[in-house]
C-alpha positions in Angstrom: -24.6 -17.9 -10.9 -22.8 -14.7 -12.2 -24.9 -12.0 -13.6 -23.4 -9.2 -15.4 -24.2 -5.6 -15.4 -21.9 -2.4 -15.6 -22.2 -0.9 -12.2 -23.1 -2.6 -9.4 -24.9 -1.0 -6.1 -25.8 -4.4 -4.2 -23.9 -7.4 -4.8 -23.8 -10.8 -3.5 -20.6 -13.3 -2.3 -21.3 -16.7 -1.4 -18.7 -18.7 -0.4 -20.7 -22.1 -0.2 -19.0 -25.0 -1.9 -22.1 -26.6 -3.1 -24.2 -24.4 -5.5 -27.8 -23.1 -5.3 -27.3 -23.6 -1.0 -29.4 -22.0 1.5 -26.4 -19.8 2.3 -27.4 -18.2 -1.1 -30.4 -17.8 -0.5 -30.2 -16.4 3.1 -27.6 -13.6 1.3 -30.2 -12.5 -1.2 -32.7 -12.3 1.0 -30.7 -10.1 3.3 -29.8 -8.0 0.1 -33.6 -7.6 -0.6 -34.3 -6.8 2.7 -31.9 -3.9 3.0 -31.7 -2.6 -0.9 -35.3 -3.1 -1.6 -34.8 -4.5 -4.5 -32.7 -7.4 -6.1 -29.0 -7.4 -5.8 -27.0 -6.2 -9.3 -24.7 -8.9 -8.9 -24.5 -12.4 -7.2 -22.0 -14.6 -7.2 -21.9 -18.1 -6.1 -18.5 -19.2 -5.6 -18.9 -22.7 -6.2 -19.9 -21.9 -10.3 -16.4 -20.6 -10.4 -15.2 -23.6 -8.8 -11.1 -23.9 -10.0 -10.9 -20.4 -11.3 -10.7 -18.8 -7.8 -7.6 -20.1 -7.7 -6.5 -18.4 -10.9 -5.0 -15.0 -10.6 -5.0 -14.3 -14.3 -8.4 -15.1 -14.7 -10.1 -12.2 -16.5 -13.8 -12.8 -15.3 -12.7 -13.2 -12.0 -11.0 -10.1 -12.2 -13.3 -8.1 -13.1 -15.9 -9.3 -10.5 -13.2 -8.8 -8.0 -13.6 -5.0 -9.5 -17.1 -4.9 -9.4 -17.9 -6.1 -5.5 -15.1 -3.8 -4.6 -16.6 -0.9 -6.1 -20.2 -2.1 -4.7 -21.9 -0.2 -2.4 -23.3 -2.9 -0.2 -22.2 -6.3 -0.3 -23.3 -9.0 1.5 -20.4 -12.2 2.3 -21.9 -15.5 3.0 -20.5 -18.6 4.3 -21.4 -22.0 5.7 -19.8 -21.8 9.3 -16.9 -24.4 8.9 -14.4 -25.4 12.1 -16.2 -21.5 13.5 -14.7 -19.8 10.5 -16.1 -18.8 7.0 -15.1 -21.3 4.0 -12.1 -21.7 2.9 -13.5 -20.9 -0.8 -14.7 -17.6 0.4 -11.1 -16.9 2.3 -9.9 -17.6 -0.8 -11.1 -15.8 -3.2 -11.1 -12.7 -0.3 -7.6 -13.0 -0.7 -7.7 -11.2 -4.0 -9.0 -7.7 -2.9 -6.2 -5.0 -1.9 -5.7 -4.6 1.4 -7.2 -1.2 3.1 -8.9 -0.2 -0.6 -10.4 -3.6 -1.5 -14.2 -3.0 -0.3 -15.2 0.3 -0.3 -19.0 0.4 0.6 -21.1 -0.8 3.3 -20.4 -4.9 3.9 -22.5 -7.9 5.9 -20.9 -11.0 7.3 -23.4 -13.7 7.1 -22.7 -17.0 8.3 -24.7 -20.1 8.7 -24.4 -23.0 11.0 -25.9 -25.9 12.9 -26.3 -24.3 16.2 -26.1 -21.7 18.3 -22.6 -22.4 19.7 -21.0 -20.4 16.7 -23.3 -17.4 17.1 -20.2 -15.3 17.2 -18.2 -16.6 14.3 -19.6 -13.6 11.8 -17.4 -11.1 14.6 -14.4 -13.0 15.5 -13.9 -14.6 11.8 -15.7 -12.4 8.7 -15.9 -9.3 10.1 -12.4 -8.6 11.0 -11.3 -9.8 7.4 -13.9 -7.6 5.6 -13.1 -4.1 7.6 -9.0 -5.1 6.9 -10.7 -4.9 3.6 -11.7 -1.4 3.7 -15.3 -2.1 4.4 -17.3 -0.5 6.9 -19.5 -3.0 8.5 -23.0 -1.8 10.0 -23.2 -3.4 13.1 -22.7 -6.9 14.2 -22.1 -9.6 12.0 -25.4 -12.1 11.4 -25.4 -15.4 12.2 -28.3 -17.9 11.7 -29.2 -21.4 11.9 -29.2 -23.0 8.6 -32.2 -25.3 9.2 -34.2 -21.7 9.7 -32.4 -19.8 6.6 -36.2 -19.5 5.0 -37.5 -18.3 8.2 -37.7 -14.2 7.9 -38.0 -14.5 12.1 -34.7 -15.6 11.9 -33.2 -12.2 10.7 -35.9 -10.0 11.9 -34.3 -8.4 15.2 -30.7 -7.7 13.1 -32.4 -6.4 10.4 -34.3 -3.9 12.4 -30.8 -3.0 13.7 -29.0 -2.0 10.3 -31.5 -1.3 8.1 -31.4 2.3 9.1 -27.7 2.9 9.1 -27.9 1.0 5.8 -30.2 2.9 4.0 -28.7 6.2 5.5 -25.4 5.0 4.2 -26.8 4.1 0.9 -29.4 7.4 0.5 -26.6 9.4 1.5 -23.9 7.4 -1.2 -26.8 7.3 -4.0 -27.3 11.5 -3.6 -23.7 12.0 -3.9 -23.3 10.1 -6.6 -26.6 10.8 -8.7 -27.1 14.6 -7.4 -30.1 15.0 -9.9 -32.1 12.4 -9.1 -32.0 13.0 -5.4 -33.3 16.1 -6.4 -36.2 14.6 -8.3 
């Protein structure tokens, strides 16, 4: 699913092979949770399928433009031999090094059990922030059987939601002065 709007504040990378997976819906519900409100843009990786791989792709292009420019994004992954999927790696590949994410970003990763709990740091994390993201906190990791659980991201959200809606308050006033005065 791609929806397009001109400016994006919250977006949405899921780098699940399979469509319509629980790893999309854990992301969204993380970007709900910490935007109050729905993400601008989501983009399930698997609709793009082959075009990933296509560097002159136009539509591609311009999403890669639009999450870069986003103010919170939130990456999502299946775990896969402790690492994120090689369709998300992939189409991470196409943002600049340093400049390529400039806002606030969350590794999210899902997996069967507990003993990849730290995949999110070690893997995503790292990758995002060589990006040019800043990354509020740890990484979240949770099991995919309990992705509809909202227990299951309770504690972590509790964690970054403040720094995340300081980050975004503080981003939203500086870039709409007027309305922060309202």
């Amino acid at each position: 699913m791609v929806s397009l709007h001109p400016e994006t504040d919250i977006a949405v990378i899921v780098g699940n092979p399979k469509p319509a997976s629980r790893t999309l819906a854990a992301a969204t519900h993380v970007a709900r949770e910490l935007a109050g409100a729905e993400p601008d843009l989501v983009v399930d990786l698997a609709d793009l399928g082959p075009r990933v791989l296509d560097w002159s792709d136009p539509e591609v292009t311009a999403l890669v433009a639009r999450i870069g420019a986003a103010r919170l994004v939130i990456v999502a992954s299946p775990t896969f031999k402790g690492t994120c999927s090689g369709l998300l790696k992939v189409f991470l590949d196409r943002f600049a090094g340093g400049t390529g994410l400039r806002g606030l970003a969350v590794p999210l990763l899902l997996g069967a059990s507990p003993a990849h709990a730290l995949a999110p740091e070690l893997s995503l994390r790292p990758v995002l922030t060589e990006l040019g993201a800043t990354v509020p906190g740890r990484g979240l990791y949770v099991i995919d059987r309990d992705h509809d659980k909202p227990g299951s991201y309770a504690a972590w959200l509790a964690s970054a939601r403040p720094f995340v809606s300081a980050v975004l308050g503080a981003t939203a006033a500086a870039t709409h002065p007027s309305e922060a005065l309202a």
